[in-house]
C-alpha positions as CSV (number, residue, x, y, z in Angstrom):
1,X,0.0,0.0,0.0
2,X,3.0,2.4,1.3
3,X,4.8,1.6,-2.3
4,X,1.4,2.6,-4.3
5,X,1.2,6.0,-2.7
6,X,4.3,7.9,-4.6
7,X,2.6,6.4,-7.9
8,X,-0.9,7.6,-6.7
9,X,0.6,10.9,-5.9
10,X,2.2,11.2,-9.5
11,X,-0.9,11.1,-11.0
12,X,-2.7,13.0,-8.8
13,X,0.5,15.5,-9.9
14,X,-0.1,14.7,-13.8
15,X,-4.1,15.3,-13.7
16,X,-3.9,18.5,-12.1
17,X,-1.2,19.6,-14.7
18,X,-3.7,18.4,-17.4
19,X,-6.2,20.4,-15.8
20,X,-4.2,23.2,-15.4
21,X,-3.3,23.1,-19.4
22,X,-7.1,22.7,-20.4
23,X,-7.9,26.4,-20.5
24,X,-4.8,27.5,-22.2
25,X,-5.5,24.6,-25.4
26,X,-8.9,25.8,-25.0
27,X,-8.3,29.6,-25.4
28,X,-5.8,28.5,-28.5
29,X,-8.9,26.7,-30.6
30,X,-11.0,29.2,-29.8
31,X,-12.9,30.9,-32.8
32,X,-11.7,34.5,-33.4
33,X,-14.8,36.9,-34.2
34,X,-14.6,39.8,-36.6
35,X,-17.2,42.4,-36.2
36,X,-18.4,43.8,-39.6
37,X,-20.1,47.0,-39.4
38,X,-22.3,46.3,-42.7
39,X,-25.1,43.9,-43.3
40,X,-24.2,40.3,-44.8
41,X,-23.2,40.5,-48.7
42,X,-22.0,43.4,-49.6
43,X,-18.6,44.5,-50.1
44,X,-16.7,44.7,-46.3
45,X,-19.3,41.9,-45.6
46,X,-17.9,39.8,-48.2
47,X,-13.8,40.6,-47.5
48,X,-13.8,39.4,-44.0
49,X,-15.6,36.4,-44.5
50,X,-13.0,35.6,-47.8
51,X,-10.5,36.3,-45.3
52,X,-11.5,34.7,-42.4
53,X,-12.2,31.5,-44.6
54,X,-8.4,30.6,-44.2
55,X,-8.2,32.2,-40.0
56,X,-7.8,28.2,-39.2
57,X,-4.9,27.3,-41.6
58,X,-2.9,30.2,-40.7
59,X,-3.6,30.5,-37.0
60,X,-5.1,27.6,-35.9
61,X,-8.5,29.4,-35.0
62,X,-11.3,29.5,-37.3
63,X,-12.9,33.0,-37.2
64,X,-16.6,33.6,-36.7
65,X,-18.2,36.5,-38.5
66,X,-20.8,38.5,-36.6
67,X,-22.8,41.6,-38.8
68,X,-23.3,44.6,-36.4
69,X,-24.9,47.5,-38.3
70,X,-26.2,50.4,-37.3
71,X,-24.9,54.3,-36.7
72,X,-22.8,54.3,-40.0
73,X,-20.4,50.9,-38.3
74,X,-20.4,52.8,-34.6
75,X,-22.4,50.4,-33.0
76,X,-19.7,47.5,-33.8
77,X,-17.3,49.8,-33.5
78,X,-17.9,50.2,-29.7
79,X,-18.7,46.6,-29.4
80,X,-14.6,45.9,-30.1
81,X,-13.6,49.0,-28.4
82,X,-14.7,47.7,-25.0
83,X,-13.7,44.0,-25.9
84,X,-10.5,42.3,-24.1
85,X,-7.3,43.3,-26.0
86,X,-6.2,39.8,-26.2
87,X,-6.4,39.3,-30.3
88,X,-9.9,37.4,-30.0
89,X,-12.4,40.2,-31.3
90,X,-11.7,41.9,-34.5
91,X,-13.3,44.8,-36.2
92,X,-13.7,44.6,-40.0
93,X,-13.7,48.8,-41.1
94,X,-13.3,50.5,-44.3
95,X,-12.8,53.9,-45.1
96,X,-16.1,54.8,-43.3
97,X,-14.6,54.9,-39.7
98,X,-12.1,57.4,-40.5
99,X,-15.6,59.7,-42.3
100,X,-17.8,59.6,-38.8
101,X,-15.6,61.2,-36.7
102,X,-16.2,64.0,-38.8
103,X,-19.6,64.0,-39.1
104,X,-21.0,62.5,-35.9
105,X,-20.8,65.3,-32.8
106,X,-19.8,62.8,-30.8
107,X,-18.6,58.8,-30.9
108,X,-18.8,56.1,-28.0
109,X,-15.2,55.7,-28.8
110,X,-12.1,57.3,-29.6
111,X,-11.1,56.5,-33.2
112,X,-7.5,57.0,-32.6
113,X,-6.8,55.5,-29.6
114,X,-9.2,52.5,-28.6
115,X,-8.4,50.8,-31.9
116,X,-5.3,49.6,-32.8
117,X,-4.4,48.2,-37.2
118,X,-3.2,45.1,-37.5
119,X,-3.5,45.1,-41.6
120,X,-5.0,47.0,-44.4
121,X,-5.6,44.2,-47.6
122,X,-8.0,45.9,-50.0
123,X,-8.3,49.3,-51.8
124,X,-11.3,49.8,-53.9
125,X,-11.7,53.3,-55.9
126,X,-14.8,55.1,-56.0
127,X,-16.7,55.5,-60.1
128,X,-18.1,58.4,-61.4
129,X,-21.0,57.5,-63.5
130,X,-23.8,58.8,-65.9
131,X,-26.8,57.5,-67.4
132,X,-25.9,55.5,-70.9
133,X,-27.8,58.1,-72.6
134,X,-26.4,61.3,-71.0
135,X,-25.0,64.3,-72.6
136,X,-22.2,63.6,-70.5
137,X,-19.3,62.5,-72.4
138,X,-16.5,63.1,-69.7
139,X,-16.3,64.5,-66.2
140,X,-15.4,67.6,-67.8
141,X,-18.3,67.9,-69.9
142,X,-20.3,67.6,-66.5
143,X,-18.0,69.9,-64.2
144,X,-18.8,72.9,-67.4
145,X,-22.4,72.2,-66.9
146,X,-22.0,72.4,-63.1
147,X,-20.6,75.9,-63.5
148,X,-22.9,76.8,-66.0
149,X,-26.0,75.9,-63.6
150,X,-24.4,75.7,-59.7
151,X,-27.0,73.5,-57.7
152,X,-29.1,72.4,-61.2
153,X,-26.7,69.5,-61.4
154,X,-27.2,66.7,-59.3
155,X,-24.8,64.0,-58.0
156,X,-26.2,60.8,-56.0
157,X,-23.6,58.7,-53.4
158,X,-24.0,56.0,-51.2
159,X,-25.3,57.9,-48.2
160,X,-24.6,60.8,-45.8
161,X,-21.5,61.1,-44.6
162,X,-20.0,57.9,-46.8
163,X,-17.0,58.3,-48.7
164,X,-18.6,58.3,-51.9
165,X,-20.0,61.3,-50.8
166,X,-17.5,63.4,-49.3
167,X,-15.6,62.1,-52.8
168,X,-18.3,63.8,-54.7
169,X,-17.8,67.1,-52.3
170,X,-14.0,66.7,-53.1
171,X,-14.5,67.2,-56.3
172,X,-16.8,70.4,-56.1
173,X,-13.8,71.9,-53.6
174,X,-11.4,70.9,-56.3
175,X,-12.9,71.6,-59.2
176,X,-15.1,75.3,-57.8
177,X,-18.3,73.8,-58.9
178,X,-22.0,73.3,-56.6
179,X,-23.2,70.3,-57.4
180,X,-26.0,69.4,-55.6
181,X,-26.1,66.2,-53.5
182,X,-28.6,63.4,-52.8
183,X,-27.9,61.1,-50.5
184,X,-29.5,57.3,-51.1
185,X,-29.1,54.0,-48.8
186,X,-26.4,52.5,-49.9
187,X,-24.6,52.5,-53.3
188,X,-27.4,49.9,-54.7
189,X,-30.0,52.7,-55.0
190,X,-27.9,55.8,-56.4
191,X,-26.2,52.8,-59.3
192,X,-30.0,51.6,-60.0
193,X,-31.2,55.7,-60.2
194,X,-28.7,56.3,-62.7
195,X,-29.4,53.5,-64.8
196,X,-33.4,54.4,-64.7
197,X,-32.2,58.1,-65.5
198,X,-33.4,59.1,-62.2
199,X,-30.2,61.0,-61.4
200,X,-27.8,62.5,-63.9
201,X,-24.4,61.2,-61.9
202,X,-23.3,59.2,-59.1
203,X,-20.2,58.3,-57.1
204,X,-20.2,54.6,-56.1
205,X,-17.7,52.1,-55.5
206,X,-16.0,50.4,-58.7
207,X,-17.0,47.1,-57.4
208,X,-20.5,47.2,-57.2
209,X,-21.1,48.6,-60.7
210,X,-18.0,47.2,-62.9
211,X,-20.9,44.8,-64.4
212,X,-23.1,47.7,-65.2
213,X,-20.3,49.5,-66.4
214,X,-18.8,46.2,-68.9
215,X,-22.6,45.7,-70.0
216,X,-23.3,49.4,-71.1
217,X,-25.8,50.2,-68.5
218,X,-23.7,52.9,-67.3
219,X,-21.1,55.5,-68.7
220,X,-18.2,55.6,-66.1
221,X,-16.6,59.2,-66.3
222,X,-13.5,58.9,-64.1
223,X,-12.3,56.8,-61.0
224,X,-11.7,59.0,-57.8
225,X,-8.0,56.9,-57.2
226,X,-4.7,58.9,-57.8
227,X,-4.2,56.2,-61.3
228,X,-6.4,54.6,-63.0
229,X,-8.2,51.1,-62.0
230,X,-6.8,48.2,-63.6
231,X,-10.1,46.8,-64.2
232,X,-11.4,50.4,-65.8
233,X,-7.6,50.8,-67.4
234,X,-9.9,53.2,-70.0
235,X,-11.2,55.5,-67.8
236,X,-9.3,57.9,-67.1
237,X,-8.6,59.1,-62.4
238,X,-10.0,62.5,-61.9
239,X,-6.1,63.6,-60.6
240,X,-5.3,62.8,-64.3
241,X,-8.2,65.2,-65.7
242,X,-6.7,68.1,-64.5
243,X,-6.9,68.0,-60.0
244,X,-3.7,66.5,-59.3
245,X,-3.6,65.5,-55.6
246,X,-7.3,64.5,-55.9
247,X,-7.1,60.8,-54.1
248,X,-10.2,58.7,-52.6
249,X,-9.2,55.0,-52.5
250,X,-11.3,53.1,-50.5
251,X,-9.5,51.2,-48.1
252,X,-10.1,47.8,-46.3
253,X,-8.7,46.4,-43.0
254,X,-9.1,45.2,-39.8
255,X,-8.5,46.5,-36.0
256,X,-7.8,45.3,-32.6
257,X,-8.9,46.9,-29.2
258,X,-6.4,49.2,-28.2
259,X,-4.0,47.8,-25.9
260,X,-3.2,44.3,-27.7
261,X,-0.1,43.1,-27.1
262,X,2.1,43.8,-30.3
263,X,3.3,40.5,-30.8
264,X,-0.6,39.1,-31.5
265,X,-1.0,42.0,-33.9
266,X,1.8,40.8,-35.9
267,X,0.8,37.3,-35.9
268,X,-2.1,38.3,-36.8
269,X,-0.9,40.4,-39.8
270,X,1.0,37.8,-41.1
271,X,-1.1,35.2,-41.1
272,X,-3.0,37.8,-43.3
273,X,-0.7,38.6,-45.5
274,X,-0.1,34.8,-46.3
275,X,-4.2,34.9,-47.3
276,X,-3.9,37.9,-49.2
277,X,-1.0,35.7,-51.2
278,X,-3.0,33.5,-52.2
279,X,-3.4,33.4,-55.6
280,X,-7.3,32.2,-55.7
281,X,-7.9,35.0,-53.4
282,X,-6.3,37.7,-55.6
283,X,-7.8,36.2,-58.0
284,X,-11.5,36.5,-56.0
285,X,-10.6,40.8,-55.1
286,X,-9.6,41.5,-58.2
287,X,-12.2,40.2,-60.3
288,X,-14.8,42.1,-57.5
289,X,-12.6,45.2,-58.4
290,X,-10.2,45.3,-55.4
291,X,-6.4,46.2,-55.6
292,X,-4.5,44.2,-53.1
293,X,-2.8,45.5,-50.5
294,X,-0.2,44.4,-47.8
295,X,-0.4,47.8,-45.5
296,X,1.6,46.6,-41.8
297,X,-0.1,47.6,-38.7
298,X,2.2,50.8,-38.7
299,X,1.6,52.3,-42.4
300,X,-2.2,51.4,-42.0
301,X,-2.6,53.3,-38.7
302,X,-1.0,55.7,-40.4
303,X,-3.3,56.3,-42.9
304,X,-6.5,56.3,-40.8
305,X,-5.1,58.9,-39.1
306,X,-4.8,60.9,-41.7
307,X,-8.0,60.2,-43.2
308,X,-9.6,61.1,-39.9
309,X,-7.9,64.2,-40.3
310,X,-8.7,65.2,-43.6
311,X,-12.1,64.5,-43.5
312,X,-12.5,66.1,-40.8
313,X,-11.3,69.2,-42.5
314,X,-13.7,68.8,-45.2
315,X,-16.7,68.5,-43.6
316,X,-16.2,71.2,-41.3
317,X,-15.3,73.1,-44.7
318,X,-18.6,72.2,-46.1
319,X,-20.9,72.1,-42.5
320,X,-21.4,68.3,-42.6
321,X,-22.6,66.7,-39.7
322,X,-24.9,64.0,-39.0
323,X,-27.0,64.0,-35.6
């Protein structure tokens, strides 16, 4: 009996080890949930779940996708804010969380500092389009007729405050013109508008009208990145008309509560980047009109910043707010 005890104690020893360890292998398999601030299928919708298709493969965690709208993305945005920083809850933004801290008096967050970037993978430009039949034969053309007429020229965008309409607002600064602006829900209605003749122009992404645009159903006037598209290589970027330094490229990336550790950020950006490398996802973005990107968690904090900046200028140039 006296020589069973040091065995029976040794086990005792080994099962509260394995007990110990549970949590830990636990917390490693555990799903990793990105927050999209847009309903299911459109565009941001539709990169974090390509994305987070591979999560498992490259980390070892398979990633969950949860849909928070609401408030123009602030309502998921304050969901991750307040999360754990431990690398477990994701936010999936786009170029629209560096717009509402312009335009919203005041957030539940702080956009620079209870977010940190972990990667930036997607830039999408922003179309200017006309009706098939429109007078409109180049941006130009339009711009003349804006100045011929200021506020009897009408250009539609994806909403209030989005970045399809402060793009369409750049352009009036840039170019000294008053076009007059009418806000739909969501890019879907504004593309459809134009295509019934409804509205004489829009600004909309390049990805959800590149079919309309291929089929006829739309004239694209210009693309509102600093070079042209590579999927419109025939229409020409509004810098390139004559506004050099004119630049809205929609970007595409995901953030971490502030405060995580920086070695899980970069695990977490590279197992990105290795996705993003993938030829069949390339392959995916840039038939959907996407331009790949490979922005570290440094150059793409960067660059919200100074988005949140220059919008912020803009709109308090042109007395947008939303309440």
């Amino acid at each position: 009996m006296f020589q069973r005890q040091p065995r029976l104690l040794a086990l005792a020893g080994l099962l509260l080890s394995c007990a110990m360890l549970a949590p830990a292998t636990a917390s490693a398999n555990k799903p990793i949930e990105i927050i999209v601030t847009f309903p299911p299928g459109g565009g941001t919708d539709l990169l974090a779940r390509l994305v987070g298709n591979y999560f498992n493969e490259q980390l070892g965690q398979p990633a969950i996708v949860d849909n928070r709208p609401g408030a123009s993305g602030n309502i998921g945005a304050r969901m991750v804010a307040q999360r754990p920083a431990d690398g477990q809850s994701l936010l999936m933004v786009n170029s629209s969380f560096a717009v509402n801290p312009a335009v919203f008096d005041k957030l539940p967050f702080d956009p620079k500092n209870d977010f940190t970037a972990v990667s930036n993978f997607a830039f999408v430009p922003s179309v200017v389009i006309v009706p098939a039949n429109s007078p409109y034969k180049t941006l130009q053309d339009m711009l003349t007729a804006a100045k011929e007429k200021p506020g009897e020229v009408f250009f539609g965008s994806c909403g209030n405050g989005t970045p399809q309409h402060l793009a369409g607002e750049m352009l009036n600064e840039a170019a000294g013109v008053e076009m007059a602006h009418i806000p739909y829900k969501g890019c879907g209605g504004a593309l459809n508008d134009v295509m019934g003749d409804q509205v004489g122009s829009a600004f909309v992404t390049a990805s959800s009208t590149l079919p309309f645009i291929e089929s006829g159903k739309v004239r694209a006037l210009a693309v509102t990145s600093a070079e042209r598209s590579p999927l419109l290589a025939d229409v020409p970027s509004i810098a390139e008309l004559g506004y050099p330094g004119y630049e809205l490229n929609q970007w595409h990336g995901l953030l971490a509560p502030a405060g995580t550790p920086e070695p899980v950020v970069q695990r977490l950006h590279e197992a990105i980047k290795k996705i993003i490398a993938r030829e069949d996802v390339q392959a995916k973005l840039t038939s959907l009109g996407y331009t790949v990107a490979h922005d570290g968690p440094a150059q793409f904090q960067a660059m919200i910043n100074a988005d949140i900046d220059r919008f912020r200028e803009l709109a308090q140039k042109i007395g947008l707010t939303i309440n």
